[in-house]
C-alpha positions in Angstrom: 20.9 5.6 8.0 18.9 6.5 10.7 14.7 5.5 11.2 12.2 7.7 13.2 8.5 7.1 13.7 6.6 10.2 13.3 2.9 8.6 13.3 1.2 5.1 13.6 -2.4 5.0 13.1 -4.4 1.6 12.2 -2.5 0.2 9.0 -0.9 3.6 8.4 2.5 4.3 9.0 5.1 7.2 8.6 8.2 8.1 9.8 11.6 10.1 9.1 14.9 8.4 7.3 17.7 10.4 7.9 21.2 9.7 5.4 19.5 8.1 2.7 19.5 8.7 -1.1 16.2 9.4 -3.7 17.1 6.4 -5.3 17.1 4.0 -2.5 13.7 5.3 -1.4 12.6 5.2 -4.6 13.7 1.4 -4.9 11.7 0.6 -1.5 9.0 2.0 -2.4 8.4 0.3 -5.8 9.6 -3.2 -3.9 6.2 -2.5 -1.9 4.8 -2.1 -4.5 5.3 -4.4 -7.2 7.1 -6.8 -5.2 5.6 -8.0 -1.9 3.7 -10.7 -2.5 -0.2 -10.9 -0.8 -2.9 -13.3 -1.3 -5.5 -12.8 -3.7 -8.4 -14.9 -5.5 -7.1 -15.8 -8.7 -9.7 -17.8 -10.4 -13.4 -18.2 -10.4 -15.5 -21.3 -11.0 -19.4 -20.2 -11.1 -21.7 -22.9 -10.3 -24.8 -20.1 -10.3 -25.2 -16.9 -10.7 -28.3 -15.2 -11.0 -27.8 -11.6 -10.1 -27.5 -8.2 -12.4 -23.9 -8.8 -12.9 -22.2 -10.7 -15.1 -19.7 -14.0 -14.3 -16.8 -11.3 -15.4 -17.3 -9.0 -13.3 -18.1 -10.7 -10.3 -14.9 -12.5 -10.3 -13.1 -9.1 -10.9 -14.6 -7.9 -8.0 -13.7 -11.1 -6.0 -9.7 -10.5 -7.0 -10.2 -7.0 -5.6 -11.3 -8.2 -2.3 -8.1 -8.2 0.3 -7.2 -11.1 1.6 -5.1 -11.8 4.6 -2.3 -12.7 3.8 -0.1 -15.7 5.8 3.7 -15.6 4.2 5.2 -18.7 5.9 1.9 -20.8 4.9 1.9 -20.4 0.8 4.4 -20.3 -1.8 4.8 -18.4 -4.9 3.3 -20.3 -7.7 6.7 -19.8 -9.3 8.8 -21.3 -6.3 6.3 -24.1 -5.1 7.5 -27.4 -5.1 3.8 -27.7 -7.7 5.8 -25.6 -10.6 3.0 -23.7 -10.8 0.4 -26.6 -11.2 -1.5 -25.7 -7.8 -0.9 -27.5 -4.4 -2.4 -26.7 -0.9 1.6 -25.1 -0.8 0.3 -22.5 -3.1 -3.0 -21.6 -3.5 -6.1 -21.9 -1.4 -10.0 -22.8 -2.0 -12.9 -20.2 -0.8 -16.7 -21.2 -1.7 -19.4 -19.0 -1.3 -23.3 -20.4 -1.5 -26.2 -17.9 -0.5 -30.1 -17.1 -2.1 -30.0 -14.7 1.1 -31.8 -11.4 -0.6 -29.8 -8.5 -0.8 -26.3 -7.5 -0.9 -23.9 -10.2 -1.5 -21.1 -9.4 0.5 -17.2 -11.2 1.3 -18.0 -12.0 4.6 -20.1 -15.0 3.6 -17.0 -15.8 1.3 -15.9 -19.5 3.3 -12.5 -20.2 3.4 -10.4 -23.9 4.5 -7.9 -21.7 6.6 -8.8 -18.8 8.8 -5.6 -17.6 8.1 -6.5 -16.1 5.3 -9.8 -14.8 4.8 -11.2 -11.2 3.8 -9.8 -7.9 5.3 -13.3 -6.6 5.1 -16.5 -7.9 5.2 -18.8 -5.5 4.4 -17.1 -5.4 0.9 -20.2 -5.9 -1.7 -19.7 -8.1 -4.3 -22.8 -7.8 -5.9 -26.9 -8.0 -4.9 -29.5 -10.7 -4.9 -33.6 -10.2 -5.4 -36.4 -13.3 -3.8 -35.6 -16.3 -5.7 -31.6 -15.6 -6.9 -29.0 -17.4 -6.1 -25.2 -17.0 -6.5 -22.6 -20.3 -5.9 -19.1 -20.3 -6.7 -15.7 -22.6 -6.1 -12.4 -19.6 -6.2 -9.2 -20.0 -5.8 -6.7 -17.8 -3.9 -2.7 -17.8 -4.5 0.0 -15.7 -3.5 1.0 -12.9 -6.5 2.6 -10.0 -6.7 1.7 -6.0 -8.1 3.8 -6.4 -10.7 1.9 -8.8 -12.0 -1.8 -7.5 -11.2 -3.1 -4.5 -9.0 -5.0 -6.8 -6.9 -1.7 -8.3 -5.6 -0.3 -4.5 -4.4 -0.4 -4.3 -0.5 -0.9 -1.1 0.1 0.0 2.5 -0.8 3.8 3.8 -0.8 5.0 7.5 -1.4 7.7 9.9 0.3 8.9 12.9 0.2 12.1 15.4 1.4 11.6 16.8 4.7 10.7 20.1 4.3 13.2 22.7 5.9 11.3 26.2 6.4 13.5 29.1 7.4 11.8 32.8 8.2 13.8 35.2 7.4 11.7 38.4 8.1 8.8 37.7 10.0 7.3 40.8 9.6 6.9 40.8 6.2 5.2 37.2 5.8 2.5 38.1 7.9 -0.6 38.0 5.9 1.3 35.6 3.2 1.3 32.5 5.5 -2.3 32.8 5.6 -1.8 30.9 2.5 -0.4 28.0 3.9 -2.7 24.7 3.3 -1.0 22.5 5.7 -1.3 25.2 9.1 2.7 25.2 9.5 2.9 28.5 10.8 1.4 30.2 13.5 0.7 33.7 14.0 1.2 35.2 17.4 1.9 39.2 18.8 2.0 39.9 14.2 5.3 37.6 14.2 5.4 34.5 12.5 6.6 31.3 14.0 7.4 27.5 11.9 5.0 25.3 14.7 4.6 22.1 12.1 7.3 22.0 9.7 6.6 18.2 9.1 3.1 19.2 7.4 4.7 20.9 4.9 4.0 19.7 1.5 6.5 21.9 -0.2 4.1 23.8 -2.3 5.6 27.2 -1.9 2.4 29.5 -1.7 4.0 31.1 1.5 7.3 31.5 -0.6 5.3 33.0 -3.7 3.2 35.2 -0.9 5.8 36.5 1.1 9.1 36.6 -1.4 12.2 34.4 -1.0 13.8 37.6 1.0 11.3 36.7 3.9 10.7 32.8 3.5 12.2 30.0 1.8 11.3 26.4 1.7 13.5 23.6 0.8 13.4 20.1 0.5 16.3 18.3 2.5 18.5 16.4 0.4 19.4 13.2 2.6 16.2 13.4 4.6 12.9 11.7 3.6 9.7 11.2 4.7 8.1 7.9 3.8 4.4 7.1 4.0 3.0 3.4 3.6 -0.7 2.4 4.3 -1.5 -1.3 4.1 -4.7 -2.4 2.2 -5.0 -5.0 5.4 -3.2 -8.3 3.7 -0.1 -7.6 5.9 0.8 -5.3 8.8 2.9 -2.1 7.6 5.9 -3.7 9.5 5.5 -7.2 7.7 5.3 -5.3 3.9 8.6 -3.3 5.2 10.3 -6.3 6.3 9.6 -8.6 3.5 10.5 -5.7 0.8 14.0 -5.3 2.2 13.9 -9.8 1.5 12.7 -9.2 -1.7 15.4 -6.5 -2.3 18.4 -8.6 -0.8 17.1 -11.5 -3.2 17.6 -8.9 -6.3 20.9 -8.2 -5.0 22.2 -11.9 -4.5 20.4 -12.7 -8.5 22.4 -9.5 -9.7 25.8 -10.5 -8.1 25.4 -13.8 -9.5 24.9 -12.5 -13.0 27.8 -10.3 -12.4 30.1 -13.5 -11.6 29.0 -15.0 -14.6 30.0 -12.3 -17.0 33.9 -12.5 -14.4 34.1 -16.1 -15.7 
């Protein structure tokens, strides 16, 4: 198996792996997924809250809100020493306190360790008028997608690279004009493949032209995989921890396997 990068652009990254199988991309990308774990607010206690929406909903919004995330700083409730009952090893305490008129928004959400505060600030949570005032206590654990949404870190797809062959120029012409993703180029009336990456294997040259002059195929054992990080973890940190996660999975299914040997 072979890794290439093929573009890196703020929490977005893709790039080209060459002798791999569907399946195995398929397993990464659902460890990313539902598997690598981020920090998130968890629970909500209001002390006031006087604007339009309801204690419900502003504590949905508040779990929404990314968190940074610090992996070596928290445990899962599951594996903290606690057993769940909450520790500083586990979770962590944000307040927020403000009659400041207008948008409330998770920047003015305080937190005991700078480590892990909110991606964005400009998120709103909800909007104050003159004499409102909204005061909450939250706490923030580590959790997984699997368990909620609000514990995903980012979003995961791939797809076969795309091999485009032209066969007869000269008669795909005017059908290439069709392609969405500008992989060809059109130069002296002959066709040339100029960004075969961009192909999203729709086929409307294939369907324009005829398979005699075009065809466009996905490779077998050559995928390109796409992750963009909602901010609680660089791309590089979600792609390392997944392939932990994944050789914990395999260690907890070999175990199993012994068992059933005994």
């Amino acid at each position: 198996m072979a890794i290439e990068v093929l573009e890196k652009k703020g929490n977005m990254i893709k790039f080209l792996v060459t002798n791999s199988e569907t399946a195995f991309m398929n397993s990464m990308r659902r460890l990313i997924l539902d598997e690598v774990p981020t920090m998130a607010i968890d629970d909500v206690e209001f002390k006031r809250n006087d604007s339009i929406l309801y204690d419900e909903m502003v504590a949905h919004r508040l779990g929404l809100v990314p968190m940074t995330t610090d992996l070596k700083g928290y445990n899962l409730p599951a594996k903290c020493t606690c057993k769940g009952e909450g520790c500083a090893k586990c979770q962590l305490e944000m307040s927020l306190k403000t009659e400041a008129t207008g948008f409330v928004t998770a920047g003015k959400i305080k937190t005991k360790d700078p480590k892990v505060a909110p991606v964005y600030e400009d998120i709103p949570i909800t909007k104050l008028t003159d004499g409102q005032m909204l005061e909450f206590i939250a706490l923030a654990k580590l959790g997984k997608g699997k368990e909620h949404a609000k514990w995903s870190p980012g979003i995961a797809f791939f797809t076969q690279k795309p091999n485009v062959t032209i066969k007869k120029a000269g008669e795909c012409v005017e059908g290439v004009k069709k392609c969405p993703r500008d992989v060809f180029e059109i130069k002296d009336s002959k066709v040339k493949v100029v960004n075969e990456m961009a192909c999203i294997l729709c086929n409307a040259c294939v369907e324009a032209c005829g398979e005699d002059a075009i065809t466009v195929e996905g490779a077998k054992d050559e995928f390109i995989f796409t992750l963009e990080s909602f901010g609680q973890l660089k791309p590089k940190e979600i792609l390392k921890q997944a392939t932990v996660e994944l050789d914990e999975k395999l260690e907890e299914f070999k175990g199993l396997v012994d068992q059933l040997a005994q």
